[in-house]
N, C-alpha and C positions, 0 to 999 in steps of 0.2 A: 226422347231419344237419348238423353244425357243420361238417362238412367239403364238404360240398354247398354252404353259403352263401359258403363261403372261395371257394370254383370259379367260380362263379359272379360271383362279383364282383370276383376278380382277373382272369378274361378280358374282359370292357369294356374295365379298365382298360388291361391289356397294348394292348387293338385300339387303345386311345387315344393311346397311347404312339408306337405304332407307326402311327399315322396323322400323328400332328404330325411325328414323325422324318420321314416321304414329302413331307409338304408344305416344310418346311427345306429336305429335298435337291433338291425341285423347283426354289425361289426359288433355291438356290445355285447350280444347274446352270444354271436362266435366266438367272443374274448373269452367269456365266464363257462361257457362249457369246453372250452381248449385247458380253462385253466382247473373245472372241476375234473378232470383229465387224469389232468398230472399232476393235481394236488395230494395224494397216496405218495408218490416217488418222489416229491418236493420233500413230504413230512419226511420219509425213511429217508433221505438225503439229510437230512437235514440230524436227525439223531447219529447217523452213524459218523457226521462231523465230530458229533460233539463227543462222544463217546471215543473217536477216533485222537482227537487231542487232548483227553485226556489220559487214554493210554498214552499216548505218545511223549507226555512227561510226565508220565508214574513211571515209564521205562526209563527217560531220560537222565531223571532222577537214580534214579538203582545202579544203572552205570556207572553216575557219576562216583557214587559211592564205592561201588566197587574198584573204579579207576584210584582213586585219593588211599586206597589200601594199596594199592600196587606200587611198583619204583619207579614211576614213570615218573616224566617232569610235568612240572604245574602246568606250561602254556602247552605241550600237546595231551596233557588231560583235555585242559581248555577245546583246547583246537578237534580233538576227537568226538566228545560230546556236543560237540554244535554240529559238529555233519552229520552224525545221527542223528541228531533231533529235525535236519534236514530232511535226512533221506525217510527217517519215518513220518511227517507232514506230505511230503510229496506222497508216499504212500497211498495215506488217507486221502489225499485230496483223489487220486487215482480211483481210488472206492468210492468216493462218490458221483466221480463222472462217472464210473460206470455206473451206480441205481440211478444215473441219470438219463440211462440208456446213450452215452454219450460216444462214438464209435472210435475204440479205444488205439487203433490204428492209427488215426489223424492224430490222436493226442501223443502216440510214441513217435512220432514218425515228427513232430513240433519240435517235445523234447530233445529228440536225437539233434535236431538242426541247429537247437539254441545251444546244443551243451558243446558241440563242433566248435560253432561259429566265438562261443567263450573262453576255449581252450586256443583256440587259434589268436584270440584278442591277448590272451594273458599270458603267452607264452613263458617272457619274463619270469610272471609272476610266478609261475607253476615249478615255473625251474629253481626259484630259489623257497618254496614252498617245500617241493622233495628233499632239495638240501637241508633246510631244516630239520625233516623226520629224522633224514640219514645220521644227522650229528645228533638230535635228541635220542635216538635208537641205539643207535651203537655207539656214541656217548665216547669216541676217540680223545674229548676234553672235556674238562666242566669248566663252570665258574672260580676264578681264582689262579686257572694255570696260564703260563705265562709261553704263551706262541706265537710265533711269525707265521699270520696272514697276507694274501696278497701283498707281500714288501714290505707289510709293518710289523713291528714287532711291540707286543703289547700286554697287558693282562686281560683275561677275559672277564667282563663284569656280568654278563647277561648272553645268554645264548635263548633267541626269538624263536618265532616259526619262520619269520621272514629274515630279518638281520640277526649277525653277532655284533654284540656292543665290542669293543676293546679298549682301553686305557693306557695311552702309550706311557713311557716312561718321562716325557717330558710334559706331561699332563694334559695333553687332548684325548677326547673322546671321539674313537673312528667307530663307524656305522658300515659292516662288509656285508654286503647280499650272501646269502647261504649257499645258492649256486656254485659260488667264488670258492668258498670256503671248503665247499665236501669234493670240490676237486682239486683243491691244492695239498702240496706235499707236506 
């Protein structure tokens, strides 16, 4: 009788065993053919990365060299060739969501929300960011001349993307936001 009960209750077991073993090889087999799938659009994904960043600074490059012949100043060289090499990665990465078949809709519609919600965060920032262009652009001063900013009157030693340095005449170093500066008189 003792051996009746052994039988009996080691076969459940086994079917059970042997049911979870079927159910594993199922999920592993749906892994492997999901992922023979999309393994084509992973590969071409995955070169047009690579080919994509490399354009991306062979151009970035070329720029820059063309920028450094120009009369522009060194930090909105600087400053210009990075948000190109920005804006051309973003690019890329765009090209490859889409051979990801990735729906490109939610992706712009992300972007649009973060680029809002960053502009809104840095306002400051942004305002003394244009000021900068404004004064490296139209170049109203350089380095060396000697103006009244916001109240102080100073030389200018450095003109930023973000601050002008100035060097008052009794030898401190004032640090003005650009904002400040391409709106005052």
């Amino acid at each position: 009788m003792e051996e009746n009960i052994q039988e009996t209750t080691a076969l459940p077991v086994q079917e059970v065993i042997q049911e979870q073993v079927d159910k594993a090889s199922g999920f592993f087999s749906g892994v492997i053919d999901y992922f023979r799938g999309i393994l084509p659009s992973l590969i071409i994904a995955v070169i047009v990365l690579v080919i994509g960043i490399l354009a991306s600074r062979i151009m970035s490059r070329i720029i820059a060299k063309g920028m450094k012949k120009s009369n522009m100043d060194n930090a909105a060289q600087a400053f210009l060739v990075s948000v190109i090499r920005i804006v051309l990665y973003a690019v890329v990465v765009i090209m490859v969501l889409s051979v990801l078949n990735v729906p490109m809709s939610s992706v712009i519609t992300i972007l649009g929300a973060a680029g809002l919600a960053a502009s809104l965060a840095l306002q400051n920032c942004l305002t003394n960011l244009c000021g900068g262009f404004i004064i490296l652009f139209s170049k109203p001063f350089s380095a060396g001349d000697t103006v009244e900013l916001d109240g102080t009157v100073g030389t200018v030693e450095a003109i930023g993307i973000l601050y002008t340095k100035l060097n008052t005449f009794d030898g401190k170093t004032i640090y003005i936001p650009n904002g400040k500066v391409s709106d005052a008189k």
